[in-house]
N, C-alpha and C positions, 0 to 999 in steps of 0.2 A: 675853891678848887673844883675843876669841873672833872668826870670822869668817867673815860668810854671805853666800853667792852665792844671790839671789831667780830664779828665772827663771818666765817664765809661759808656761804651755803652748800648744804648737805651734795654729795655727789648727782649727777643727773647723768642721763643716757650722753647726753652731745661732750657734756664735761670729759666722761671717760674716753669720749672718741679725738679732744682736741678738737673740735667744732669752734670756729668762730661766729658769736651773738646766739641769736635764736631765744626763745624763752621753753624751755625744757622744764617739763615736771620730776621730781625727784625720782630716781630710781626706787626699787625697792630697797639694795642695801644703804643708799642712803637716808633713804626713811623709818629705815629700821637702826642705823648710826644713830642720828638726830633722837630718835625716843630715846636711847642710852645715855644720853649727854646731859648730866644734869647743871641749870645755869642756875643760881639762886638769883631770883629777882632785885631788882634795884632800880628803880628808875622806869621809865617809859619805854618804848622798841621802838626802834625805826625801822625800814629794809627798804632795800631796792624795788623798782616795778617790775618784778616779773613773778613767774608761782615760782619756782626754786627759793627764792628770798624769803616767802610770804607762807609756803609750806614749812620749810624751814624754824622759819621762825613762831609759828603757830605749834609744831612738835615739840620747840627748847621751851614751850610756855604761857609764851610771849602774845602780845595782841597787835598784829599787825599794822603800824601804820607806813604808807608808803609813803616815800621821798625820792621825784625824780633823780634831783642829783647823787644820786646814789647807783643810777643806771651803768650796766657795762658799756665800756665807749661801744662808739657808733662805728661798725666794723665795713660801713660802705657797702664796696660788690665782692667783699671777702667772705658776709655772711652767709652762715649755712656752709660753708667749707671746710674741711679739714686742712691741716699744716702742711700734708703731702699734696694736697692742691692749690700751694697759695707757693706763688714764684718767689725761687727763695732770694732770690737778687732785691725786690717789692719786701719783704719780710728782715731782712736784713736791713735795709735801709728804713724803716720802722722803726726799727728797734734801736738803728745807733744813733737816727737822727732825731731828735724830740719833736720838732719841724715840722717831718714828713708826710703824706696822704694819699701812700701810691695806692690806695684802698677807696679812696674819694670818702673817706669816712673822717671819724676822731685824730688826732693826731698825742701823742703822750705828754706835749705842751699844752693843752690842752683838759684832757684825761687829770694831768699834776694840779694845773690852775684850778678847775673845778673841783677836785680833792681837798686843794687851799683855802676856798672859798667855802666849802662846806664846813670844815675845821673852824673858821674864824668865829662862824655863827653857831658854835654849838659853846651853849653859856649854862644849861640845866647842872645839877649836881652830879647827875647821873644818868647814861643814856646806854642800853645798849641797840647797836647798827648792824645790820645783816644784810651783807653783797657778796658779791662772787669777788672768787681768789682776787681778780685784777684790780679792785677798785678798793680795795682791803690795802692789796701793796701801793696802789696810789694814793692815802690816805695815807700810811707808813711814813712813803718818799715824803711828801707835804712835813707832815706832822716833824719829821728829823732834820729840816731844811735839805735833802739833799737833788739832785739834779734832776731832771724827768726819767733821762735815761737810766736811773738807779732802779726806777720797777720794773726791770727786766732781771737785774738780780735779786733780789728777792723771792724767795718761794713761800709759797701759804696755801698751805694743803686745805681742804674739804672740811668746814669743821673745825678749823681751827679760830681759836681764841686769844686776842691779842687786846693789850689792856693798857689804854694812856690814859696819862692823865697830864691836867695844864696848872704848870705854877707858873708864878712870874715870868722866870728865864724861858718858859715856853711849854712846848709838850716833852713828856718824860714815857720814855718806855717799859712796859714791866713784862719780863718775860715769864711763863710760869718754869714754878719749880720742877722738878720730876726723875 
């Protein structure tokens, strides 16, 4: 049985603002969250390539090692943007077509496939991974077979901690208790 602890990276200045891409250092109350947050070690850390991932994950413990596929999609000429400057006709069509690239960037067909492919190759007993919200819920959508367009419903807060694991019939979800 193999088994992964998802967590997604402490809050940053762009996050709060809705900024699309960029690589942001943690805020301070997210680096003052993340010290709060205790993870009991198990296994090796992965993160994304940016410092939010790498901070992040350095605060829950953890020893950094990075893993491109792990990165936020590639957000094009959207990056560096906020939501109220990205055309909402462009952002809409994103989001309901898995397809789509009116951003010339990543598209969520894509974002999903690479989230699948990341999933297949993880074979260790125990791993825990640290990316931002959107690669958390694209690794979700993969892991429950559902469609691309499903990581637009999903939310995953700052910080949060999500935990599969893989039997036979596939990946299993465990939500915490609380």
């Amino acid at each position: 049985m193999t088994e992964l602890r998802l967590i997604a990276t402490a809050h940053t200045p762009a996050l709060r603002r809705a900024v699309f891409g960029g690589d942001d250092h943690l805020d301070e109350a997210g680096r003052n969250a993340a010290r709060f947050l205790h993870i009991p070690t198990r296994g090796p850390w992965t993160c994304a390539p940016t410092h939010a991932a790498h901070e992040t994950t350095t605060l829950l413990g953890g020893t950094p090692i990075t893993d491109e596929t792990l990165a936020d999609p590639h957000y094009g000429t959207w990056t560096g943007h906020t939501l109220d400057q990205i055309d909402p006709t462009d952002l809409h069509t994103w989001l309901t077509d898995p397809t789509a690239t009116p951003h010339d960037g990543e598209s969520l067909t894509h974002l999903h496939t690479r989230a699948r492919t990341w999933l297949h190759h993880q074979t260790q007993p125990a791993l825990t991974a640290v990316a931002h919200p959107i690669t958390i819920r694209a690794i979700l959508t993969a892991a429950l077979d559902l469609p691309p367009t499903a990581i637009r419903r999903l939310d995953v807060a700052p910080l949060t901690i999500t935990r599969l694991t893989h039997h036979r019939d596939g990946w299993h979800l465990h939500l915490p208790t609380g």
